[in-house]
C-alpha positions as CSV (number, residue, x, y, z in Angstrom):
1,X,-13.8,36.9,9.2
2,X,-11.1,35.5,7.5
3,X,-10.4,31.9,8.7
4,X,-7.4,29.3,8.2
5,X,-8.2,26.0,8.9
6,X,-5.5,23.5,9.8
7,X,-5.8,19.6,10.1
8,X,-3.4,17.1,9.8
9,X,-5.1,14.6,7.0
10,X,-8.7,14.9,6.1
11,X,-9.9,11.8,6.6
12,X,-12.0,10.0,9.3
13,X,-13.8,11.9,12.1
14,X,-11.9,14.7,12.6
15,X,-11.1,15.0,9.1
16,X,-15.2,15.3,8.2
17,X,-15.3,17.8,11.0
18,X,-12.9,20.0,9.7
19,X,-14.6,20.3,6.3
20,X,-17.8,20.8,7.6
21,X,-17.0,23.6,9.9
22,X,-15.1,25.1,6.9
23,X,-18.2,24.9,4.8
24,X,-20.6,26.0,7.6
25,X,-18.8,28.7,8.0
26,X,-17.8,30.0,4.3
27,X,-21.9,29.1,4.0
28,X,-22.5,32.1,6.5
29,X,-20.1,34.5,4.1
30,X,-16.6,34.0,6.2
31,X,-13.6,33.5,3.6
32,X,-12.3,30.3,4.5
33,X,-8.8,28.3,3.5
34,X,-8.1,24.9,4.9
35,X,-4.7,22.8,4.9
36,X,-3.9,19.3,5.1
37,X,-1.4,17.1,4.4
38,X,-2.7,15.5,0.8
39,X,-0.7,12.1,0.8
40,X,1.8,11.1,3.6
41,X,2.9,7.3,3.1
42,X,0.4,4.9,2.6
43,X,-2.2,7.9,4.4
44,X,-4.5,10.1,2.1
45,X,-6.9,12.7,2.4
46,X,-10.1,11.2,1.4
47,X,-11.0,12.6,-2.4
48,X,-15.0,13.0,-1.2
49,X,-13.9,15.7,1.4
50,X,-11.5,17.6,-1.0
51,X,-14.2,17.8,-3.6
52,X,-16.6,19.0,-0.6
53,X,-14.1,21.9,-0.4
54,X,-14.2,22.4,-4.1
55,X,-17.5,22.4,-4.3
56,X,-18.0,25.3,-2.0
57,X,-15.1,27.4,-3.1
58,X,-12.7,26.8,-0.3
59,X,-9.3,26.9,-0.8
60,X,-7.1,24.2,-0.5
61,X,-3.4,23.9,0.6
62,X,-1.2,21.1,1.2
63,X,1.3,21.3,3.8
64,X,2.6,18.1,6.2
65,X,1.6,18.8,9.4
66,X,0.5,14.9,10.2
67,X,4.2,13.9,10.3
68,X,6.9,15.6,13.0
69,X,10.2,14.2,11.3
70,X,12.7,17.2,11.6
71,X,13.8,17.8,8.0
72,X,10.1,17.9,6.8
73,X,8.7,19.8,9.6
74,X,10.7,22.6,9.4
75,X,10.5,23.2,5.8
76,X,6.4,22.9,5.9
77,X,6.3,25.6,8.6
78,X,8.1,27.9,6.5
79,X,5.5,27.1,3.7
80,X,2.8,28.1,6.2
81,X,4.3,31.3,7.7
82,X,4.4,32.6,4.2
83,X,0.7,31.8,3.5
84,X,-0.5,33.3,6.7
85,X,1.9,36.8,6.0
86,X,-0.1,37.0,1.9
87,X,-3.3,36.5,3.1
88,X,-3.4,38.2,6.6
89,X,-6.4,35.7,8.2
90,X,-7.6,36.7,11.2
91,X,-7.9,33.6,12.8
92,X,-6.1,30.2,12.8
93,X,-8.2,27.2,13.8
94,X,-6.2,24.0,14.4
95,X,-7.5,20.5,14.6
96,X,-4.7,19.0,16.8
97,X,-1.4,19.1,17.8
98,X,1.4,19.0,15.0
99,X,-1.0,21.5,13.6
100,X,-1.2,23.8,16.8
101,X,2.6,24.0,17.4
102,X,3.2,24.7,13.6
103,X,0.7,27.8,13.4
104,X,2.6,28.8,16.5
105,X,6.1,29.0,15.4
106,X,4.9,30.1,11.8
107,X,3.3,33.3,13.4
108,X,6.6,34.0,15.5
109,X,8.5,33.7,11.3
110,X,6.2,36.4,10.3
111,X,6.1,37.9,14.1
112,X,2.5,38.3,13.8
113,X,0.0,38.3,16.3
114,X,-3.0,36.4,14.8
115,X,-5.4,34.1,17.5
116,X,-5.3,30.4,17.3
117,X,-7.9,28.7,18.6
118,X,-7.7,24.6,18.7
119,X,-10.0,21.8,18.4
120,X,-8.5,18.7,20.5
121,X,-10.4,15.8,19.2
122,X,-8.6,13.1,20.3
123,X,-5.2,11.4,21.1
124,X,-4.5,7.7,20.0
125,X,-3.6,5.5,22.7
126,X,0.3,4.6,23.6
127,X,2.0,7.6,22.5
128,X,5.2,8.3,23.4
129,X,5.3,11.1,26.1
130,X,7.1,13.4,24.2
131,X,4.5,13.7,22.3
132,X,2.1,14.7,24.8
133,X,4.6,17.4,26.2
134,X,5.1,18.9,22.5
135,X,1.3,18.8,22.0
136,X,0.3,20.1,25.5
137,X,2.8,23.2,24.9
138,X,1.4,23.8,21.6
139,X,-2.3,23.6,23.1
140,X,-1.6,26.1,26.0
141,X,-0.2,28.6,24.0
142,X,-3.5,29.0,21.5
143,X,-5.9,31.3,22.2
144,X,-8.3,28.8,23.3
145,X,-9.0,25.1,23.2
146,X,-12.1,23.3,22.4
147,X,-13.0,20.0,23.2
148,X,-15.5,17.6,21.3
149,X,-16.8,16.2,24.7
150,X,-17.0,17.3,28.1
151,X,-14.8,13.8,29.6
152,X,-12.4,14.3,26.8
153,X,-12.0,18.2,28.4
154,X,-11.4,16.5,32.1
155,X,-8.8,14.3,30.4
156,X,-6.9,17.0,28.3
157,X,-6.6,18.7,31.8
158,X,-5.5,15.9,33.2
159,X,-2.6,15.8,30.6
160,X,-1.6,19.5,31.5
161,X,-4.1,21.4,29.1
162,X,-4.7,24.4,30.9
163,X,-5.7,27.0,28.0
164,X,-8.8,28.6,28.2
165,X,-11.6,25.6,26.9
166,X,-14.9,24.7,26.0
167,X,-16.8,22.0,25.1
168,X,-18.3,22.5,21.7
169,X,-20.0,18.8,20.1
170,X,-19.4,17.8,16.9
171,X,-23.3,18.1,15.9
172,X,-25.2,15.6,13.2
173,X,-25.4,16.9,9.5
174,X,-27.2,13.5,8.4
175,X,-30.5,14.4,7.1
176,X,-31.7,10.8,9.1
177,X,-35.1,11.3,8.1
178,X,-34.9,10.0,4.7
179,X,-33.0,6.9,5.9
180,X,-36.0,6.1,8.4
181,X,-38.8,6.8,6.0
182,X,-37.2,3.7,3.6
183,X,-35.8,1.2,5.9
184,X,-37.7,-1.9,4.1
185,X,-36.7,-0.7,0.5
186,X,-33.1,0.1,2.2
187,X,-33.1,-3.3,4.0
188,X,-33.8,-5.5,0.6
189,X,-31.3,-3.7,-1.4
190,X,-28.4,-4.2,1.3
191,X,-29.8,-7.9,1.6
192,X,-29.5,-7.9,-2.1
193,X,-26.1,-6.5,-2.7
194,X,-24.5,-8.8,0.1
195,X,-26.4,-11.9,-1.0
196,X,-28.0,-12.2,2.6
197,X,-30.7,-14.6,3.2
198,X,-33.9,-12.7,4.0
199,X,-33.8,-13.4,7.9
200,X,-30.5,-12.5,8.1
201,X,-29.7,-10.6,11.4
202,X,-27.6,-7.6,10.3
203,X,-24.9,-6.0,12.9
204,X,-22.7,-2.9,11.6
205,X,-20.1,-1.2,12.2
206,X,-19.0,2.1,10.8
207,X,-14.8,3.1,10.9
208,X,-11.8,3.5,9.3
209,X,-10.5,-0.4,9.5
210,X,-7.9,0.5,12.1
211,X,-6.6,-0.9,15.3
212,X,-7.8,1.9,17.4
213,X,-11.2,1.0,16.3
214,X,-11.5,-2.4,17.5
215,X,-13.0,-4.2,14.2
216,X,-11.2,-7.8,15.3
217,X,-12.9,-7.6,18.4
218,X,-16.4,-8.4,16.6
219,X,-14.7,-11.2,15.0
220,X,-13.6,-13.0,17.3
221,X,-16.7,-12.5,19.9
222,X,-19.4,-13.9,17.0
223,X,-17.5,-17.1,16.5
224,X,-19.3,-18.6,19.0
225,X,-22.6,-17.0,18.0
226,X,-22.7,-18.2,14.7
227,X,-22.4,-21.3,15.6
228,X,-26.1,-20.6,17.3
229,X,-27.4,-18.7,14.4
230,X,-25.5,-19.2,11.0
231,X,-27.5,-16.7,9.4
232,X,-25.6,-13.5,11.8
233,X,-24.0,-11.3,9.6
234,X,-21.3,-8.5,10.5
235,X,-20.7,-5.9,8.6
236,X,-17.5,-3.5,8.8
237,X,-17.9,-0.7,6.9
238,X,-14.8,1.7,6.1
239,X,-11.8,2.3,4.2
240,X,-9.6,-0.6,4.5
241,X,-6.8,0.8,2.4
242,X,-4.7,2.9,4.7
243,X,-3.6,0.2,7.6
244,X,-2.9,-3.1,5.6
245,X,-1.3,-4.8,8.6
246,X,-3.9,-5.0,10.6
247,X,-6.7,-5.2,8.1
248,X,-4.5,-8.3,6.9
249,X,-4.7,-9.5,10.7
250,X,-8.6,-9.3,10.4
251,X,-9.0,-11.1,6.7
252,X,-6.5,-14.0,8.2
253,X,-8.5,-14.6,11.5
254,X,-11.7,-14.6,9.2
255,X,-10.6,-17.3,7.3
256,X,-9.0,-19.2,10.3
257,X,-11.9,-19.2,12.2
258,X,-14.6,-20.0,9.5
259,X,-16.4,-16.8,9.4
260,X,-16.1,-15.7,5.5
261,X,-19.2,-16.4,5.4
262,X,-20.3,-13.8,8.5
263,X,-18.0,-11.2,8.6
264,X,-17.8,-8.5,5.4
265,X,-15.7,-6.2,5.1
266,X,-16.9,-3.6,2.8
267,X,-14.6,-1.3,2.3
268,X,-15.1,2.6,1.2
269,X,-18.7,3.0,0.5
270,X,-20.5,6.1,-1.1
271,X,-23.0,5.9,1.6
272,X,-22.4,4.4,4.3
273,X,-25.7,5.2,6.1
274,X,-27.8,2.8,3.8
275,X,-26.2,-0.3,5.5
276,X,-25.9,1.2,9.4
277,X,-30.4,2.0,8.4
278,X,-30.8,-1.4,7.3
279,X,-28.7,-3.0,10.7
280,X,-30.4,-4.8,13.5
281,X,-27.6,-3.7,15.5
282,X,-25.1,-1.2,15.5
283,X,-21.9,-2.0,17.6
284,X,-18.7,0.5,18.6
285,X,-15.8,-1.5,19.6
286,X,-13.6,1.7,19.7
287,X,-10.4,1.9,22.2
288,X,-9.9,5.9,21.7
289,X,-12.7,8.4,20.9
290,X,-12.9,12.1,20.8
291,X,-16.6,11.1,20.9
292,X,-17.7,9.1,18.6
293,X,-19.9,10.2,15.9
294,X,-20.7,7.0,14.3
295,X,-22.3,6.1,17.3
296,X,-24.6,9.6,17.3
297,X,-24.9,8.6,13.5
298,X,-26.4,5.2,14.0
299,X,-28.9,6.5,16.9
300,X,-30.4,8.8,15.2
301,X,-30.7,6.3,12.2
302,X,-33.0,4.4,14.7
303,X,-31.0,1.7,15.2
304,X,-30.2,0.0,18.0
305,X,-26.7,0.8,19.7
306,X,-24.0,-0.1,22.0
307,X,-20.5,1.0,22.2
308,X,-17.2,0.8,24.0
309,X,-17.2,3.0,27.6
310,X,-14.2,5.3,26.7
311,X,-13.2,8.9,27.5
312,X,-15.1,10.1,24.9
313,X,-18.5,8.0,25.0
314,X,-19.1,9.2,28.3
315,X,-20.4,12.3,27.0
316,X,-22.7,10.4,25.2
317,X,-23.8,7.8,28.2
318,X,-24.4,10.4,30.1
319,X,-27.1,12.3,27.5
320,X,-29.2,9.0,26.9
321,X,-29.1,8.1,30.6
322,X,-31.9,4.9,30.8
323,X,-32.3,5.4,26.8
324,X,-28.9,4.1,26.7
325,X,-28.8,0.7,25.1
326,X,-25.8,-0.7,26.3
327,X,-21.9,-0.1,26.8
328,X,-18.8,-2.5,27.0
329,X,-15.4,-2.1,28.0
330,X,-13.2,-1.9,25.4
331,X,-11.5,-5.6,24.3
332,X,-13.7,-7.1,26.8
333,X,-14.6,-10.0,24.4
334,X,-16.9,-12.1,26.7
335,X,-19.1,-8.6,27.7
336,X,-19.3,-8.0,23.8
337,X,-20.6,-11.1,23.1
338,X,-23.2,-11.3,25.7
339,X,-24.6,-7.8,24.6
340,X,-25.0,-9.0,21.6
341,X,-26.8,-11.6,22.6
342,X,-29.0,-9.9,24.7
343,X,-29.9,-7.2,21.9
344,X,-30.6,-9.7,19.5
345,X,-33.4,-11.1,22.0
346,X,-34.8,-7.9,23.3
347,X,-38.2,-7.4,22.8
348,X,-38.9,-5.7,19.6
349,X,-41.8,-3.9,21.1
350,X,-39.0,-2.3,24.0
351,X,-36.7,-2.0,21.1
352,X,-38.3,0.1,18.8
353,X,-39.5,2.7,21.4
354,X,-36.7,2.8,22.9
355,X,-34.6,3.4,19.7
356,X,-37.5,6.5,18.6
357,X,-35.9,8.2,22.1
358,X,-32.7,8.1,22.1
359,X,-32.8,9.1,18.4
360,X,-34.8,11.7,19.7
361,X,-32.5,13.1,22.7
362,X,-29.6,12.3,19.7
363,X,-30.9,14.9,17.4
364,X,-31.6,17.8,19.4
365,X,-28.5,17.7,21.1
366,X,-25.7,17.1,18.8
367,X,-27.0,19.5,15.7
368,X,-24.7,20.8,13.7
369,X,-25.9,24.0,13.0
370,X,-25.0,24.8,16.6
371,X,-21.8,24.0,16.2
372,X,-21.1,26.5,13.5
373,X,-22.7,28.9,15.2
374,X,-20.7,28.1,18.4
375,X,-17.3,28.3,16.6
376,X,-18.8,31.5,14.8
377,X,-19.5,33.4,18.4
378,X,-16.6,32.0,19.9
379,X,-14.4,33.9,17.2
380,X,-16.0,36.9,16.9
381,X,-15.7,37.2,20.5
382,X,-11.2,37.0,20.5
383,X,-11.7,38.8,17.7
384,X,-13.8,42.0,18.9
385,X,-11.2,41.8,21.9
């Protein structure tokens, strides 16, 4: 097969998702482009998942399909009608919904009759209706639509999705094993690089510094715990580069309520996973999930976790059923801050089994090497139609 992928930026979740299906799949011999937007404002695809791409001989194009500003959107699809007519692919995959009404109109350009099949990963919250209708008409006019969870499915209907769907999970590509195996060495060098005090009790957090994930949530519910135990320690680990505003908002009610000492923000880190292993706690505060893979990331890391009760984290509720460690709605400060309260004095007998299980039940779930091979069978199948 020959295989275009389309994503708006490649960065965050759905951005690592689209380069690892590209790769899974040019790993299993299919010739595989992607496009994505490069740099749009003060937004950028991240460097580590363009150099994936390189890596693996997979070509790259960059076309603007994050923005929907007349003048530029208009000019880009003409760019991507005249890549699809040179290299005749046999299948468009889309990763949302800019992306799904360009491949559209670019195919009527070229009037060629090529399958789209899109990926709906997630919608951010308060957006403007006309955004929805423009999305929903690009959506039901692809091939087929797949869904990263089976609540986020009920809700794309809900919005008027009524292509044919599935549910195809975003599997785990972590190799989590080597994480678990080291924990004490991982735990000192962390301690070590953030100049905590050896009984430190370590919380994490792992996302983009955005509003939609919640960070300034945390902040404000450990005030009064620190007060308790000076020696709590948050740490948000992500790219804080992209949404200065409200990363700004965070640093000032840091200083304003004493908590420099607490709450780190780490910024981009080469592995993330070394400081989610060596956490006593892993917390989602997210307002608008897909899913959620930090959340599978930290479980099968062993580490204990609870997350925001969203349209997305259902899916995942739902799969840990009693292994489940604790949700929250979303801004609920005064629910946050009992849970992490009551996780910090669980039994660490109760804890660790119960971390061992759900890590478990994680793993053999959401694996990602049924995910290609779900995207792989689902195309050859609207292909040998």
């Amino acid at each position: 097969m020959k295989i275009l992928e389309i994503t708006t930026l490649l960065k965050g979740g759905s951005g690592i998702v689209t380069t690892k299906i590209a790769t899974g799949l040019k790993k299993n011999g299919h010739s595989v482009g992607v496009v994505s937007t490069g740099v749009i404002e003060s937004l950028s695809d991240w460097n580590e998942l363009r150099n994936e791409l390189y890596r693996n001989g997979i070509e790259h194009y960059e076309m603007n399909f994050f923005k929907r500003e007349h003048d530029l959107f208009w000019f880009e699809v003409k760019k991507l009608a005249t890549l699809i007519k040179k290299e005749e692919y046999d299948l468009i995959h889309v990763h949302a919904g800019v992306p799904a009404f360009a491949a559209n109109v670019a195919l009527e350009m070229v009037n060629m009759n090529i399958p789209i099949v899109a990926t709906f990963h997630s919608w951010s919250p308060n957006r403007p209706e006309w955004m929805n209708i423009q999305d929903t008409w690009a959506f039901n006019h692809c091939e087929y639509v797949c869904f990263v969870s089976r609540n986020y499915m009920e809700y794309g209907k809900i919005k008027g999705i009524q292509a044919k769907s599935q549910v195809i999970y975003p599997g785990l590509w972590i190799n989590s094993n080597k994480y678990i195996m080291n924990k004490p060495e991982i735990r000192n060098m962390i301690r070590e690089k953030y100049n905590l005090p050896s009984n430190s009790i370590i919380i994490s957090q792992l996302g983009e510094i955005s509003e939609r994930k919640g960070q300034i949530d945390l902040v404000y519910s450990i005030r009064d715990l620190t007060k308790k135990n000076e020696d709590l320690y948050i740490l948000l680990i992500g790219n804080n580069t992209d949404y200065s505003g409200y990363v700004n908002r965070i640093k000032n009610e840091i200083r304003e309520l004493n908590l420099t000492r607490n709450v780190i923000m780490t910024g981009w880190v080469e592995d993330p996973y070394e400081i989610v292993a060596a956490s006593d706690l892993f917390i989602f505060p997210s307002y608008n999930e897909g899913l959620g893979i930090a959340i599978l990331e930290a479980i099968a890391l062993e580490i204990p976790t609870v997350f925001s009760c969203i349209e997305g984290t259902g899916d995942i509720k739902e799969v840990l059923r009693e292994q489940c460690f604790g949700t929250f709605e979303p801004g609920n400060l005064t629910e946050i801050t009992k849970i992490i309260n009551d996780m910090i004095n669980m039994d660490s007998g109760e804890k660790r089994q119960k971390v061992k299980r759900a890590a478990n039940i994680i793993s053999s779930t959401y694996n990602f090497n049924n995910t290609i091979k779900e995207y792989e069978e689902l195309f050859l199948s609207i292909l040998n139609k």
